[in-house]
C-alpha positions in Angstrom: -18.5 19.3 9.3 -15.4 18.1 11.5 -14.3 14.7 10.0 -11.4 13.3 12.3 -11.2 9.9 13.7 -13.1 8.6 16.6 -11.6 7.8 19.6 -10.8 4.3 19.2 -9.3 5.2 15.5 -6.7 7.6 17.2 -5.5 4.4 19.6 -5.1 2.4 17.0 -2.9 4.7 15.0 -1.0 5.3 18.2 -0.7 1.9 18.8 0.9 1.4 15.6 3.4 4.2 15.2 4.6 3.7 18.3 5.1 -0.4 17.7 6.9 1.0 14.4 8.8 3.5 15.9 10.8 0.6 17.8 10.8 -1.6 15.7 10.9 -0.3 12.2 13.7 2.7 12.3 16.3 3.3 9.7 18.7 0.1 10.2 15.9 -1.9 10.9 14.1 -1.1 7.5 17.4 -1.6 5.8 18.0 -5.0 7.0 14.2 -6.2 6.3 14.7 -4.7 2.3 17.8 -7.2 2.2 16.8 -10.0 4.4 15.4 -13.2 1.9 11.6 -12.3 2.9 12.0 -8.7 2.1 10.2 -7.7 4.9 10.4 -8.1 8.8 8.6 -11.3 9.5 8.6 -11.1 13.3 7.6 -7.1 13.2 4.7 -8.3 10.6 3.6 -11.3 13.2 3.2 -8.8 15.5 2.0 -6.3 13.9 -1.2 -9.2 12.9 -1.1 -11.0 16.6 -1.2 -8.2 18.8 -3.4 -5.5 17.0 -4.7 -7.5 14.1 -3.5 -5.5 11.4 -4.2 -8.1 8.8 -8.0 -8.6 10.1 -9.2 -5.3 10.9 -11.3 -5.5 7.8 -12.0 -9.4 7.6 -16.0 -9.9 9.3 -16.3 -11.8 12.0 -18.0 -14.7 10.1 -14.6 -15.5 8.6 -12.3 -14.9 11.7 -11.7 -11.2 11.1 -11.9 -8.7 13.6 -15.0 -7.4 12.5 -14.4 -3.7 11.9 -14.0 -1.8 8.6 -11.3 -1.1 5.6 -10.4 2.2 7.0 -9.3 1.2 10.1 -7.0 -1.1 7.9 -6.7 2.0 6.3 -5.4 3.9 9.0 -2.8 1.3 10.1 -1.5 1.1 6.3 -1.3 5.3 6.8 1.6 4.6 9.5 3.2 1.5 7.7 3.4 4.5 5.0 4.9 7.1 7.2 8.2 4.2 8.8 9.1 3.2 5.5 9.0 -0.3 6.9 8.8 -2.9 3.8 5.0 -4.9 4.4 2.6 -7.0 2.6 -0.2 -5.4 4.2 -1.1 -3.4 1.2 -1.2 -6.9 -0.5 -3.2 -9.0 1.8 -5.4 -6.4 2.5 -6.5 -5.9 -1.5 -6.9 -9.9 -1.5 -9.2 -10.1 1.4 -11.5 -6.9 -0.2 -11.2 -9.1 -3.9 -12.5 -12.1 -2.1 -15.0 -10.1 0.1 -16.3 -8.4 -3.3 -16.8 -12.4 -4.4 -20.1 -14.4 -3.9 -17.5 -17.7 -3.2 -18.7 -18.4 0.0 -16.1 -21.8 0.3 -13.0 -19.8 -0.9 -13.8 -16.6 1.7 -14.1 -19.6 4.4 -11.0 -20.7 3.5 -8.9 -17.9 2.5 -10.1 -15.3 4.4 -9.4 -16.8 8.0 -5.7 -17.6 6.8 -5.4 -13.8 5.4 -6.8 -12.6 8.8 -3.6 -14.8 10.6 -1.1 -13.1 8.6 -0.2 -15.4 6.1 0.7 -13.2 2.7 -1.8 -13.1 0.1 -1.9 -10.9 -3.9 -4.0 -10.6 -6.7 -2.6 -10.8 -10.2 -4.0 -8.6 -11.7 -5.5 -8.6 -15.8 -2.1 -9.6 -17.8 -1.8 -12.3 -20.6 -2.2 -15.0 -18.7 -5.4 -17.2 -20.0 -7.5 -20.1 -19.0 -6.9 -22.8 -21.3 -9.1 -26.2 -20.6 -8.7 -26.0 -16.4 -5.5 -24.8 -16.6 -3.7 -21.4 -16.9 -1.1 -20.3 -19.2 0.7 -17.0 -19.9 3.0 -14.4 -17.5 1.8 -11.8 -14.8 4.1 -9.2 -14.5 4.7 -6.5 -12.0 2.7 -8.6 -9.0 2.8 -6.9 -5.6 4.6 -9.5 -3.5 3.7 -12.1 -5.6 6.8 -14.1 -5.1 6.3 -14.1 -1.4 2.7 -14.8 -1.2 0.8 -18.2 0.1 -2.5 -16.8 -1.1 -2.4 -16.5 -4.5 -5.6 -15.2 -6.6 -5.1 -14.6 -10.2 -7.2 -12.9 -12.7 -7.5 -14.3 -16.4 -9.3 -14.3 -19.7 -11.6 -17.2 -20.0 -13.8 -17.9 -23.0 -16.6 -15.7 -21.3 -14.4 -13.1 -20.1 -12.6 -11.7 -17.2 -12.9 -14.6 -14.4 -10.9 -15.1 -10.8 -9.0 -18.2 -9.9 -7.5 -19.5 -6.9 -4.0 -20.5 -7.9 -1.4 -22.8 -5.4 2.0 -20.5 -5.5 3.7 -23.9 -5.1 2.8 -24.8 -8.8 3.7 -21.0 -10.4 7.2 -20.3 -11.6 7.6 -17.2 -9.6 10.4 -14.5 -9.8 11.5 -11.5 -7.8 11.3 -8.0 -10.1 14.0 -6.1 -9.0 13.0 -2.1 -8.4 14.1 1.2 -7.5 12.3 1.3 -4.6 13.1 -2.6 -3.1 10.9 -2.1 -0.1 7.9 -2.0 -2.6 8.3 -5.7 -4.1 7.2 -6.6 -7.4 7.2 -10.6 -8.9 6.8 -12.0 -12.5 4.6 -15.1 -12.5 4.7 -17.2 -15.1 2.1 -20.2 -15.5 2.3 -23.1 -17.6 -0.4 -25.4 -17.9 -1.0 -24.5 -14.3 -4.5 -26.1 -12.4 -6.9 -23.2 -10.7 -9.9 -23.2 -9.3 -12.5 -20.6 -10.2 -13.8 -18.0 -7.8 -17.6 -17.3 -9.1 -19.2 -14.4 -8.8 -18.9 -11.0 -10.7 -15.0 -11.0 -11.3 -14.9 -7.7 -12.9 -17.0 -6.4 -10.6 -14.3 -8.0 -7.6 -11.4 -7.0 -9.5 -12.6 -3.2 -9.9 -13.1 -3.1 -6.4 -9.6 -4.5 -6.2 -8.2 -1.4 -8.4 -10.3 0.8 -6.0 -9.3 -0.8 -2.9 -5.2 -0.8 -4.3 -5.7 3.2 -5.1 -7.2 4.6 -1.4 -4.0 1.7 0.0 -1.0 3.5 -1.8 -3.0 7.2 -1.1 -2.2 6.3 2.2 0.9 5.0 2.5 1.6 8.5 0.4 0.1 10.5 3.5 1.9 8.6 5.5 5.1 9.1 4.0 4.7 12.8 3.0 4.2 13.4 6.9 7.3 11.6 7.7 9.7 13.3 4.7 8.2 16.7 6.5 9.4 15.7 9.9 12.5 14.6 9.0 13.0 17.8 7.0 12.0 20.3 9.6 14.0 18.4 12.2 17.1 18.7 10.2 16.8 22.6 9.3 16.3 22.7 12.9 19.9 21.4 13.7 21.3 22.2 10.6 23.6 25.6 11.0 25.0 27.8 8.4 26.4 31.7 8.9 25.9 31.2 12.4 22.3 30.2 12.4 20.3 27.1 11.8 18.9 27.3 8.4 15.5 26.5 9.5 15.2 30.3 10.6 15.7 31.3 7.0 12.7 32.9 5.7 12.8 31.3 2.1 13.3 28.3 4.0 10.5 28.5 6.1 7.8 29.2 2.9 9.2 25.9 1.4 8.3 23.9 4.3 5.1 25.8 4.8 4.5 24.5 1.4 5.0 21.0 2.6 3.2 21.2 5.2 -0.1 22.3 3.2 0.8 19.5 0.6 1.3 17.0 4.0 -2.7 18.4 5.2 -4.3 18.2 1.9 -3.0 15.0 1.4 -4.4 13.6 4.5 -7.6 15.1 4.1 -8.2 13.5 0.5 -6.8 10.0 1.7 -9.4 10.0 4.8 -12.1 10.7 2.3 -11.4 8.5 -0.3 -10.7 6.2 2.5 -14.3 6.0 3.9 -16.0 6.5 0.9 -14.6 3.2 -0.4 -15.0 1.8 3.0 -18.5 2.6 3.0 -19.1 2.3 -1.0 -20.3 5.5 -1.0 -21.7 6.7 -4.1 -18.5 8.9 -4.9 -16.2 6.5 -3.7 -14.5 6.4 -7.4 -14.5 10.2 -7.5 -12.5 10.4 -4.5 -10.4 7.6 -4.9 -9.4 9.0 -8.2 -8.7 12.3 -6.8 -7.0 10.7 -3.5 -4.2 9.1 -6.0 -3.4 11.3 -8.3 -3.1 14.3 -5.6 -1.5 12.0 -2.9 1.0 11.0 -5.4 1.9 14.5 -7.0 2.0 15.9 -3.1 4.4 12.7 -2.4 6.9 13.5 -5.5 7.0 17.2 -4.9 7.8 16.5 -0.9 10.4 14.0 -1.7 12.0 16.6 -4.0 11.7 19.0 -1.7 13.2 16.6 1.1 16.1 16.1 -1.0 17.2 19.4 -1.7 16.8 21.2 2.1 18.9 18.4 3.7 21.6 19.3 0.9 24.7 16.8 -0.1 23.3 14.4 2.5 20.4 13.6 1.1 21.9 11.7 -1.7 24.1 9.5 0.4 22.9 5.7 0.9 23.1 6.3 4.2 20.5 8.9 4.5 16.6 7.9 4.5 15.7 11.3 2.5 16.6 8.8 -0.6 14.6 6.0 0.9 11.8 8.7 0.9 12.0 9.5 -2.7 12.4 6.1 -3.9 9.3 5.4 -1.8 7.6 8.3 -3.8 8.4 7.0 -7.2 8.0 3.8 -6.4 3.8 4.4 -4.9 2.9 6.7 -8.1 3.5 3.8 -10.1 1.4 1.7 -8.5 -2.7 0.7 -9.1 -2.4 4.1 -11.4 -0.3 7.0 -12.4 -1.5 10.8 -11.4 -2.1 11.2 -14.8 -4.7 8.1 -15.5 -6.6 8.8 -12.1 -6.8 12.5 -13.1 -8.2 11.5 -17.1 -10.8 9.4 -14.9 -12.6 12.4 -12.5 -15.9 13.3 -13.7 -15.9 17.5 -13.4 
């Protein structure tokens, strides 16, 4: 069986890398990690205006564009691969939460404003507790919490786990500094703080959430590994040393074979844990499972690899090779390590 994407899919990934590839190179990247945003807030508007990056999942019934996660999917693959800071990984686990939800009045509501672009997070289970109608306790390590006008926020309630829709205006929030700053993590603190609750099956949303979050970062690592591989062979390419460009080495040319099959296999796990959570497929925790913890190891090895075949260079701040391998730390860490997503496949 051939599984590739259809037609249409290819456009749209086309469509997107080359919108990134103008917009999104090395200085720009740079100067949307340090602007006060942390991202590029005109490329992002575009990016949700002109191909919809931020409905592609969202129904029709709640101003989406109708079509599926993967094709979100597939445009969160090249955000991966330019190293271009975005909430898109964000938004697009908020709008699954809430899509997971029975809340028909919140996904009126929140969903149409996700679908325009407007920033939206989950916090996910932390100490923070419903206390009378009003929450209480911190959420740390929040993906883009401190940027976010959609604000959902899991907390323990006196009959368990249970969703709330928080205003960010009335949540002491704080940027987490990282090593990777193009990934950006907030501490929210609440204190006494109203929320309304999202009914439905929050665990049941929330888990969806983890899933959603694992097959995201799987393939932003795709995308990234793919990138770190062109940039590599590109440079042993040009690269010349005893009167020959290194890239003709033989011992060269295994370690970027290498690459390359760890760039392929980690494709071909993210597409498939990709549309099996797109399409809730029965094995759709199997494979996400497997699709993060191989994605991630791939990612690590390829950055390491990226480092040491550019040489002294790749350690400069001027360089994206370190850009790449901050990128690679930065996604294993996030909705799982290897290690816990490997401890969770059924053999």
């Amino acid at each position: 069986m051939e599984f590739a994407f259809s037609e249409e899919q290819q456009e749209l990934a086309a469509t997107v890398r080359s919108l990134l590839t103008k917009r999104a190179d090395s200085r720009a990247v740079r100067a949307a990690v340090e602007s006060d945003a942390g991202y590029d807030e005109s490329l992002w508007q575009t990016l949700c205006e002109q191909i919809g990056a931020a409905a592609l999942g969202i129904p029709e019934e709640y101003d989406g564009a109708g079509f599926s996660l993967f094709e979100s999917l597939i445009v969160l693959e090249e955000v991966g691969r330019s190293l271009a800071p975005s909430p898109l990984l964000a938004s697009l686990v908020a709008a699954e939460t809430l899509l997971a939800t029975d809340d028909e009045d919140a996904k009126q509501r929140l969903l149409a404003r996700i679908a325009t672009g407007e920033v939206a997070t989950v916090a996910p289970i932390s100490s923070v507790a419903l206390d009378g109608d009003a929450l209480t306790g911190t959420a740390h390590r929040v993906l883009d919490g401190d940027r976010a006008t959609v604000l959902l926020v899991a907390a323990t309630s006196a009959d368990g786990v249970a969703l709330f829709e928080v205003d960010p205006a009335s949540v002491q929030r704080a940027w987490t500094p990282s090593m990777d700053q193009s990934v950006r993590l907030a501490t929210l603190t609440f204190d006494g703080t109203p929320a309304t609750r999202i009914t439905g099956d929050a665990a049941a949303a929330l888990e969806r959430a983890e899933r959603v979050g694992a097959v995201g970062v799987a393939a932003m690592q795709a995308g990234c590994a793919a990138r770190a591989l062109e940039m590599t062979v590109a440079y042993t390419k040009e690269r010349v040393q005893f009167g020959r460009p290194i890239g003709s080495f033989q011992a060269l040319k295994h370690r970027m074979a290498d690459m390359l099959v760890l760039v392929e296999m980690s494709r071909s796990a993210s597409w498939a844990a990709s549309y099996a959570v797109s399409t809730r497929a029965d094995n759709a925790d199997q494979l996400a499972h497997v699709a993060k913890s191989y994605c991630s190891d791939a990612l690590s090895h390829i950055a390491g690899e990226t480092v040491q075949l550019h040489g002294g260079i790749a350690i400069t701040w001027e360089h994206d090779a370190q850009l790449v391998f901050k990128r690679a730390h930065a996604l294993g860490q996030l909705f799982g390590q290897p290690h816990e997503h490997r401890a969770l496949i059924e053999l």
